[in-house]
C-alpha positions as CSV (number, residue, x, y, z in Angstrom):
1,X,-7.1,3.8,1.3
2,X,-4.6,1.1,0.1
3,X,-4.7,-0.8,-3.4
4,X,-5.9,-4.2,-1.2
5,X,-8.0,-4.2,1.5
6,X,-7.9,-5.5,4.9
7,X,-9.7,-8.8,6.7
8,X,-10.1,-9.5,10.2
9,X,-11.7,-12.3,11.9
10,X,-13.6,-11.7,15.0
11,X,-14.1,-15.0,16.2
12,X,-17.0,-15.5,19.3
13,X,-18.0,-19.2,20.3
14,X,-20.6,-20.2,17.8
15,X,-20.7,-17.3,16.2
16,X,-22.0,-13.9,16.3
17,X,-25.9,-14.2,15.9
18,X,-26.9,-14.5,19.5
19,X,-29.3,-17.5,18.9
20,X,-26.3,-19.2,16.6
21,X,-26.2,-21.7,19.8
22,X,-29.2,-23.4,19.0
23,X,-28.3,-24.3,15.9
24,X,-28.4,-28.5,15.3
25,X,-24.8,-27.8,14.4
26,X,-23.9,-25.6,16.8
27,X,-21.2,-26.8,19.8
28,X,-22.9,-24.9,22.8
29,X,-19.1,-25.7,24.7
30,X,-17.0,-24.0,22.2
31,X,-16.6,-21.0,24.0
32,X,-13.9,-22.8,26.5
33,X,-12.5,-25.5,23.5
34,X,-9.0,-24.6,22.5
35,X,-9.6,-27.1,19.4
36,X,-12.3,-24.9,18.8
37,X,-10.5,-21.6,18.3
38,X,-7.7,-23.5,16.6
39,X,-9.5,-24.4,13.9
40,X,-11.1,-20.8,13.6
41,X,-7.9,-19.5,13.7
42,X,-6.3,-21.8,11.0
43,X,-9.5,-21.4,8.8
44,X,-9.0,-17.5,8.6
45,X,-5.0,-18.2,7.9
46,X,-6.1,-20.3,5.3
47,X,-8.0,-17.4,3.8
48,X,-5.0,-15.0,4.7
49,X,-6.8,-13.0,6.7
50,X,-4.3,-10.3,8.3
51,X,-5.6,-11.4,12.0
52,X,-7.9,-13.1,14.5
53,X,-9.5,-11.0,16.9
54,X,-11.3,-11.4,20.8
55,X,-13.5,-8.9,22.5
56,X,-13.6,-9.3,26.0
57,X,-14.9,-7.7,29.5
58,X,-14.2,-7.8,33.1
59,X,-17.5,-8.7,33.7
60,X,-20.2,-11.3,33.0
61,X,-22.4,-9.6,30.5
62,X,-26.5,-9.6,30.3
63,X,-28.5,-13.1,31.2
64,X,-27.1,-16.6,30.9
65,X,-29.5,-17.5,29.6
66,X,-30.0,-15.5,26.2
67,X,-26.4,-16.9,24.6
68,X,-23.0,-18.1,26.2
69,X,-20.5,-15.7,27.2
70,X,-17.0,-14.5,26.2
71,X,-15.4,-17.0,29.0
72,X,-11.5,-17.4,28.1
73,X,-9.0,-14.7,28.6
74,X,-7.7,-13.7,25.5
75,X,-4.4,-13.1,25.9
76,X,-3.7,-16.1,27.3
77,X,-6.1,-17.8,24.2
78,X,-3.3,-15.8,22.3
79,X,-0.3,-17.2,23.6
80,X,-1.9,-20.8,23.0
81,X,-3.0,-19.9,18.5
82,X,0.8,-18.4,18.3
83,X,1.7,-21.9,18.8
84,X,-1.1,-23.6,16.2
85,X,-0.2,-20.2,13.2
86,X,2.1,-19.2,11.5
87,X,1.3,-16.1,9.9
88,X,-2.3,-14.9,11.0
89,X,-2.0,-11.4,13.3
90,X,-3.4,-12.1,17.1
91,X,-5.4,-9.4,18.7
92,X,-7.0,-9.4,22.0
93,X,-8.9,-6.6,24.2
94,X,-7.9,-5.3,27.6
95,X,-9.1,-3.0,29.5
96,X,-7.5,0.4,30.4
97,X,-9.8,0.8,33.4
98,X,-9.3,-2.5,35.2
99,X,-5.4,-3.0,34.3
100,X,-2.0,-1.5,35.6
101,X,0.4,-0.2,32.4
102,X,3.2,-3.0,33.4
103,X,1.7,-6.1,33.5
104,X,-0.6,-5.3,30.0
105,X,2.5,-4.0,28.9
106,X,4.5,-7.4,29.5
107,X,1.6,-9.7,28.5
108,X,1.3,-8.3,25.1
109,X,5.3,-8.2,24.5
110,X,5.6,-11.7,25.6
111,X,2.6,-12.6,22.7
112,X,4.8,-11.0,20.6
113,X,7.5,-12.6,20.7
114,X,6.0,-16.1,21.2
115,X,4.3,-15.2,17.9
116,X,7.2,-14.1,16.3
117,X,5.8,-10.3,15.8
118,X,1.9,-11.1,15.4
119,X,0.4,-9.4,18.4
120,X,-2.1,-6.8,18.5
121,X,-3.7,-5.0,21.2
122,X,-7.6,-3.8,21.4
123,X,-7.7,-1.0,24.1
124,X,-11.1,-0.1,25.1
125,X,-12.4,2.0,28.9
126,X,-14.4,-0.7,29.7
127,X,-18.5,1.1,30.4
128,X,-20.6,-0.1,33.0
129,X,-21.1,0.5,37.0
130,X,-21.2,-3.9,37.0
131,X,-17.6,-3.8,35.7
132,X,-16.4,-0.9,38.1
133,X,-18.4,-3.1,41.4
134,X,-15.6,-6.1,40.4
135,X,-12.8,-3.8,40.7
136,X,-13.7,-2.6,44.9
137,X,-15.4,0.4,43.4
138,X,-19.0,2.1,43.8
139,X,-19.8,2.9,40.1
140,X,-17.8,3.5,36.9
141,X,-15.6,6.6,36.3
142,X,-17.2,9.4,34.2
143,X,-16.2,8.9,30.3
144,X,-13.9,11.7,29.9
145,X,-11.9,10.2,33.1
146,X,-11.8,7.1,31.4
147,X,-10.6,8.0,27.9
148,X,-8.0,9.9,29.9
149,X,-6.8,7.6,32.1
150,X,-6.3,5.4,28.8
151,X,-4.5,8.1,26.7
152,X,-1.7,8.3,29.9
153,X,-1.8,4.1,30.2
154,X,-1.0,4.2,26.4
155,X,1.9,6.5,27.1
156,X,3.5,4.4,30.1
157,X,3.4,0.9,27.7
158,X,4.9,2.6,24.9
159,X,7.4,3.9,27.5
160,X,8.0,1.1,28.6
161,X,8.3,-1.3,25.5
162,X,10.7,0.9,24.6
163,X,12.7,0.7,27.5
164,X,15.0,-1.7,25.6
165,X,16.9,-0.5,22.4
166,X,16.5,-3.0,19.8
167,X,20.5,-4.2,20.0
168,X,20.6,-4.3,23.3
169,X,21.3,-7.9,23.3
170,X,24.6,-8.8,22.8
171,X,24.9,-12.3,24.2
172,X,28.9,-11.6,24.3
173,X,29.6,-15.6,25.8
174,X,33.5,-14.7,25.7
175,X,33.1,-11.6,27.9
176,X,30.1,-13.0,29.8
177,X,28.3,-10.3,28.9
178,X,24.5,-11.2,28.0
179,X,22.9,-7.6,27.1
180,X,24.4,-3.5,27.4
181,X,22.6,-2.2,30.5
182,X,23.8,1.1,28.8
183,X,20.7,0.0,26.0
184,X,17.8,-0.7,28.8
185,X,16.4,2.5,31.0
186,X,13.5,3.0,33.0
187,X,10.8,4.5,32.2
188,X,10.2,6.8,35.3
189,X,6.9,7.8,34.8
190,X,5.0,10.0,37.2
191,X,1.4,11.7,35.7
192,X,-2.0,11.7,37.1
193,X,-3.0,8.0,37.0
194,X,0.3,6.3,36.7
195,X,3.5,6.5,38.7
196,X,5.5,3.7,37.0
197,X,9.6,3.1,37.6
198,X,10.6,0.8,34.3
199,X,12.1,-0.9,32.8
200,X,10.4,-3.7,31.3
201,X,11.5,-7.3,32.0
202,X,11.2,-8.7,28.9
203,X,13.4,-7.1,25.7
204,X,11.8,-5.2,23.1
205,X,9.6,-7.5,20.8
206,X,9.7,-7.8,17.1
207,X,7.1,-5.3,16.0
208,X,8.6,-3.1,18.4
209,X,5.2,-3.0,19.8
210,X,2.1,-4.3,19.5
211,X,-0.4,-2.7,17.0
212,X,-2.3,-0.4,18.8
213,X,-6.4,-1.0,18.1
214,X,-9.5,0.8,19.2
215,X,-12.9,0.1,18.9
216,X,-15.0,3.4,20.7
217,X,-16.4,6.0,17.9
218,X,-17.6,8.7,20.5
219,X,-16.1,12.3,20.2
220,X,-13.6,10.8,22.9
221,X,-13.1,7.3,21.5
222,X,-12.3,9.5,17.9
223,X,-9.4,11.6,19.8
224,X,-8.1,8.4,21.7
225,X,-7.6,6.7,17.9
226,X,-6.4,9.6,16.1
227,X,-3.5,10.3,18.2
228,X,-2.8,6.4,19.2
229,X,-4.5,3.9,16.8
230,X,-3.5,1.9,13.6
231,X,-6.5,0.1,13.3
232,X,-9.4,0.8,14.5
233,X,-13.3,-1.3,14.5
234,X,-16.1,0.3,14.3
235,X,-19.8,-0.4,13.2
236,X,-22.0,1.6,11.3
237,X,-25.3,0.8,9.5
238,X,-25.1,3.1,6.3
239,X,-22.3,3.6,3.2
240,X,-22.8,7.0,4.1
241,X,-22.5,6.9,7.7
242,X,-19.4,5.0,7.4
243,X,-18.1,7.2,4.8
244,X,-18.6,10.1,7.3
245,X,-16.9,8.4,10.0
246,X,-13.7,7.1,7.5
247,X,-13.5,10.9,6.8
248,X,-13.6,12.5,10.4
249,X,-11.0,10.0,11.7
250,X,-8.7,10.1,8.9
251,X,-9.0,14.2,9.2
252,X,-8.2,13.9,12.6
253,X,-5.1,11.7,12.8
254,X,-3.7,13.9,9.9
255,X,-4.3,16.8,12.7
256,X,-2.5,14.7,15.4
257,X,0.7,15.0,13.5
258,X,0.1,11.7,12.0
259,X,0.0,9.9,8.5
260,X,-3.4,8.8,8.0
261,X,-2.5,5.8,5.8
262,X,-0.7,4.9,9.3
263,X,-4.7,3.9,10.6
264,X,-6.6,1.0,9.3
265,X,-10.6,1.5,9.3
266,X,-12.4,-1.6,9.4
267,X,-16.3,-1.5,9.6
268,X,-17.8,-4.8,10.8
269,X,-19.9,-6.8,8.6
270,X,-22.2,-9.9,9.4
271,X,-22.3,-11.7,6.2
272,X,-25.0,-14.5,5.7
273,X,-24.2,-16.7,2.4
274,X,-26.2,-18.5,0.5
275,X,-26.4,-20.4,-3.0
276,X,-29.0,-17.7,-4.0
277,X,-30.2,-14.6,-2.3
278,X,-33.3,-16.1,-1.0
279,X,-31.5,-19.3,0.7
280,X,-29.0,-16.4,2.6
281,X,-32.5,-14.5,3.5
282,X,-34.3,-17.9,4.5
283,X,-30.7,-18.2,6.7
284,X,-30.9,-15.5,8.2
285,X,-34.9,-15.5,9.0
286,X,-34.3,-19.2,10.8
287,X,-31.6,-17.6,12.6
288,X,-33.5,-14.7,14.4
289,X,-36.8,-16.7,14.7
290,X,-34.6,-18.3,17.6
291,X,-34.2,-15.4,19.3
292,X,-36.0,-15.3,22.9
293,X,-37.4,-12.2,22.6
294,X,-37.7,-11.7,26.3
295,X,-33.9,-12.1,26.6
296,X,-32.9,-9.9,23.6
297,X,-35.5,-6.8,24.9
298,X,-33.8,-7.1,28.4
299,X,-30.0,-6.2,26.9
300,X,-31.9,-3.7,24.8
301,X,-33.2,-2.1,28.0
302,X,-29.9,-1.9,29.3
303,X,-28.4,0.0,26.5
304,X,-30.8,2.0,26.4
305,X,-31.0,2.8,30.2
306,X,-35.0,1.7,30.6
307,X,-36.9,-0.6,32.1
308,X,-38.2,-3.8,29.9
309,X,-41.5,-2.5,30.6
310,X,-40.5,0.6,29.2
311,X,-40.2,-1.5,25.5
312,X,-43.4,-3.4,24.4
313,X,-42.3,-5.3,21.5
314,X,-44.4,-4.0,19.0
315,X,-44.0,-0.6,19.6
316,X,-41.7,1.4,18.4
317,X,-38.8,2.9,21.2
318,X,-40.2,6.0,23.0
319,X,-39.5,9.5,22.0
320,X,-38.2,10.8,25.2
321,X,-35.0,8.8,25.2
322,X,-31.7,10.6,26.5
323,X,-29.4,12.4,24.7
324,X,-25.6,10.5,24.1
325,X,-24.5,13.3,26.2
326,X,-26.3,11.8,29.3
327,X,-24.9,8.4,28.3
328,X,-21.6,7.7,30.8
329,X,-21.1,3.9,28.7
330,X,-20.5,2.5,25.4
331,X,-21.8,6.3,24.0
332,X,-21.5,5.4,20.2
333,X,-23.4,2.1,20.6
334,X,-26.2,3.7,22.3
335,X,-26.4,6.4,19.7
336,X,-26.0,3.8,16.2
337,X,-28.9,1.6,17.8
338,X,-31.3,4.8,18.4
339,X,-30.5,6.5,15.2
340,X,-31.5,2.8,13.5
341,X,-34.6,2.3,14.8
342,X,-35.7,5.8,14.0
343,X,-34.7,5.8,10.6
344,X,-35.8,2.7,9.6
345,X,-39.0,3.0,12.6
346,X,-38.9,-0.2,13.7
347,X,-40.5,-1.7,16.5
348,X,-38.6,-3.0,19.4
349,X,-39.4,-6.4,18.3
350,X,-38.1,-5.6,14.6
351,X,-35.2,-3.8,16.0
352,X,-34.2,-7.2,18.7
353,X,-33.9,-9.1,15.0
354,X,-31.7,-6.3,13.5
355,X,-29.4,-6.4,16.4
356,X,-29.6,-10.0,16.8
357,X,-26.7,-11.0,14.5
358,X,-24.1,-8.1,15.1
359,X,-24.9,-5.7,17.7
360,X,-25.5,-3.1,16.1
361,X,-22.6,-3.8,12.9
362,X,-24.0,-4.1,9.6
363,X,-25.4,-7.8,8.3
364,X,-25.4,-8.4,4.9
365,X,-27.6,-11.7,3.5
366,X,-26.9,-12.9,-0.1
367,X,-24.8,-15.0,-2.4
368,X,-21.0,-15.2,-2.4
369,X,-20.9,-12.2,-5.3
370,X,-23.3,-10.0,-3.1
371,X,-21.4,-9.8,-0.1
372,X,-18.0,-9.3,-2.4
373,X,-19.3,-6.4,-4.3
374,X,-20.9,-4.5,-1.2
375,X,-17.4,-5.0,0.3
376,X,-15.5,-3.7,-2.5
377,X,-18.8,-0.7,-2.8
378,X,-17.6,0.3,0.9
379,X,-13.9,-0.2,0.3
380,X,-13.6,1.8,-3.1
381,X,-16.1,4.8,-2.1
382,X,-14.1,5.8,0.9
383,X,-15.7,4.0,3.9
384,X,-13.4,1.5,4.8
385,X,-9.5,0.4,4.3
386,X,-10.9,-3.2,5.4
387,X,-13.5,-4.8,7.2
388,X,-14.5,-7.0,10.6
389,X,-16.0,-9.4,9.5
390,X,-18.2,-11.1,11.9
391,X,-19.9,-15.0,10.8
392,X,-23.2,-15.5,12.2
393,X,-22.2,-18.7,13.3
394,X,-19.1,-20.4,13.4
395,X,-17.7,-22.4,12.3
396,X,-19.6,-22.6,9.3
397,X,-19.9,-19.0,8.6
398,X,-16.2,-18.3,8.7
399,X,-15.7,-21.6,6.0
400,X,-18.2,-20.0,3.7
401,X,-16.3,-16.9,3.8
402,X,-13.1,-18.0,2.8
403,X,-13.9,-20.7,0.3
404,X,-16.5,-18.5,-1.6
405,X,-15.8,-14.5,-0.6
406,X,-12.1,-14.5,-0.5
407,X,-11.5,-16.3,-4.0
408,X,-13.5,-13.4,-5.7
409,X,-12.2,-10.9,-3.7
410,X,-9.0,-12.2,-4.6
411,X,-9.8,-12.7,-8.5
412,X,-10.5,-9.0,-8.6
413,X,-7.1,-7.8,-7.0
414,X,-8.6,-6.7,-3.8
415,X,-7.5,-9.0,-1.5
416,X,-3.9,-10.9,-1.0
417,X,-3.1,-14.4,-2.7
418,X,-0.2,-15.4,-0.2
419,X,1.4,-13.6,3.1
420,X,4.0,-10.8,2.2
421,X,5.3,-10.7,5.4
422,X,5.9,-12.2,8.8
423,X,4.5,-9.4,11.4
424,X,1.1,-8.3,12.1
425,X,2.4,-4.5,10.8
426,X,3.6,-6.0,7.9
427,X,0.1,-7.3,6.8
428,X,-1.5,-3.7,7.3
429,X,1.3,-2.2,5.8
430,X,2.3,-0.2,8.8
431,X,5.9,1.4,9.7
432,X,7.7,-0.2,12.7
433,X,7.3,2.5,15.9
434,X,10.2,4.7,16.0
435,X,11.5,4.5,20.0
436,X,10.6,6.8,22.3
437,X,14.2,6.1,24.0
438,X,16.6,9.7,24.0
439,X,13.4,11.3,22.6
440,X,12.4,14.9,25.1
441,X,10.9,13.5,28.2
442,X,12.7,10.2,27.4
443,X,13.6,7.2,29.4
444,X,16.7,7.2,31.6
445,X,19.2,4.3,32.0
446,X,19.0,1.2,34.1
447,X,22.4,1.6,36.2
């Protein structure tokens, strides 16, 4: 754990509370309005937050009807706030499953150096047979096929961001000579689910590479980040579940070879503000009475792999649910949503409202001071080197945050006053990637 502690945006249309929509404020178009996310983006500069972050899928998600969906690509939503920042770190999600190593590889160079070393990437397997039916095939690959078709896809970009040495532009305009071919090699890679030639068609970018983020928490999802992650998000309900979680990863990127302090762990957090504790509880009450319950028990079937029917509302979630071992998809999510409704023994309607505002991540409701000391709470007891933090709604939640949250953060020497640095790494304090380039197994010259 560092002396400061880390903030990330994650920025979703109107916000993160599924019913934010509805809201009189609320622009039900923002999801597709560049001036939209531009303003997001600047907001969470303003509060020098180290980065922005987009989730994403290959596939269109639940009902239309319940909320609006993730609809822009983000990298290319990247490429357009590198242009609008100036400091703020840029991470988007893609896929592993529904991608090819070269063209992921060049998409997230070319953000970084548009951005001028602000890129991040958020790998995930992508769960789910509707994904897998867009992509020509029956049903989704088996989880351990996925996490490790994604460890090898990992390998090839490194490969091949390293394919060029970082002086191997010379741009010699007396000899004519624009770069050293001797400085750019292919990558030749040949493994199970890759056979990729190299080299890269773009030069190596000013982080060297993007920083590596992952989001899964399953036994699999653990491994992936240990040996490849340098920040990773994940969501848990309880100080002490997160502090679990903090120490397992931690313990098992030191076992990977690798210095823990070189992986961020940032929890997300819903924060509701208000004046006074009641006005963030009244917020949050006329937020989830616009839930359509209907809608909300419908995704909750899905995650849980049962039939609506299967949930009255105000009955609590059957015993004879599977185990996570029997769960193919999204395996930690399943498990955090079962193990909170059993602890706290809600009712499927009580358990729609919990979920209603994060998924799943932890919402906190009180005043400015509230939400700073349960921050600090996580980040000083070992749970957390940062946090996600996820508004409600936007963009009203993500104001509140940095006018109110950040200055007391700040005041108590927890959080940055200005940017130190330029680079994405820089803000998390991480080491530029040593080049895989005349490493064993290395790449081999371009001729």
């Amino acid at each position: 754990m560092g002396e400061q502690l880390h903030l990330n945006a994650f920025l979703m249309s109107t916000g993160h509370h599924e019913a934010s929509w509805r809201l009189p404020e609320s622009d039900p178009f923002a999801g597709t309005s560049l001036a939209h996310f531009s303003r997001l983006a600047q907001t969470a500069e303003r509060g020098k937050f180290d980065s922005v972050f987009f989730a994403d899928s290959p596939v269109l998600w639940g009902s239309v009807e319940r909320r609006p969906p993730g609809a822009v690509e983000p990298t290319v939503l990247l490429a357009a706030l590198a242009a609008v920042t100036e400091r703020i770190g840029l991470i988007a999600t893609a896929s592993t499953s529904y991608n090819s190593p070269y063209n992921l590889a060049r998409r997230f160079a070319s953000i970084d150096h548009l951005s001028g070393g602000r890129a991040g990437w958020n790998v995930v397997t992508t769960a789910g047979a509707d994904a897998a039916r867009n992509f020509g095939l029956d049903d989704q690959p088996l989880h351990r096929g996925r996490y490790e078709r994604a460890a090898e896809f990992l390998e090839v970009a490194s490969k091949l961001w390293d394919s060029w040495e970082d002086d191997a532009i010379v741009a010699d305009k007396e000899a004519g000579i624009w770069a050293d071919a001797r400085r750019v090699r292919a990558v030749e890679h040949s493994g199970r689910h890759f056979s990729v030639w190299g080299a890269l068609d773009i030069p190596r970018s000013p982080q060297g590479r993007p920083v590596i983020v992952q989001a899964g928490s399953s036994e699999d999802g653990k491994d992936l980040a240990a040996n490849h992650a340098e920040a990773v998000f994940t969501a848990q309900q309880t100080l002490e579940e997160a502090q679990a979680f903090y120490s397992d990863l931690k313990a098992r990127t030191a076992a990977a070879g690798r210095d823990p302090d070189g992986i961020k762990i940032l929890p997300g957090i819903v924060p509701i503000l208000g004046a006074t504790a009641e006005e963030a509880l009244r917020r949050e009450r006329e937020l989830d009475e616009l839930i359509r319950p209907e809608f909300a028990r419908d995704e909750l079937a899905r995650t849980l792999r049962l039939a609506p029917g299967d949930l009255p509302l105000d009955r609590e979630l059957p015993a004879d649910l599977p185990d996570e071992d029997e769960i193919e998809g999204a395996k930690s999510r399943y498990t955090l949503v079962v193990d909170l409704a059993r602890r706290e023994r809600l009712t499927v309607r009580q358990l729609i409202g919990r979920l209603g505002g994060g998924r799943g991540h932890r919402t906190v409701a009180g005043t400015p001071e509230q939400i700073a000391d349960t921050l600090e709470a996580w980040f000083r007891d070992g749970a957390a080197d940062g946090f996600n933090v996820m508004a409600a709604a936007l963009p009203a939640g993500l104001d509140e945050f940095v006018d109110h949250v950040v200055p007391l953060l700040q005041a108590r020497g927890l959080f940055r006053e200005e940017y130190a640095g330029t680079t994405l790494r820089e803000h998390y304090g991480l080491r530029l990637p040593a080049p895989l380039i005349n490493a064993a197994g290395g790449l081999s010259r371009v001729s």
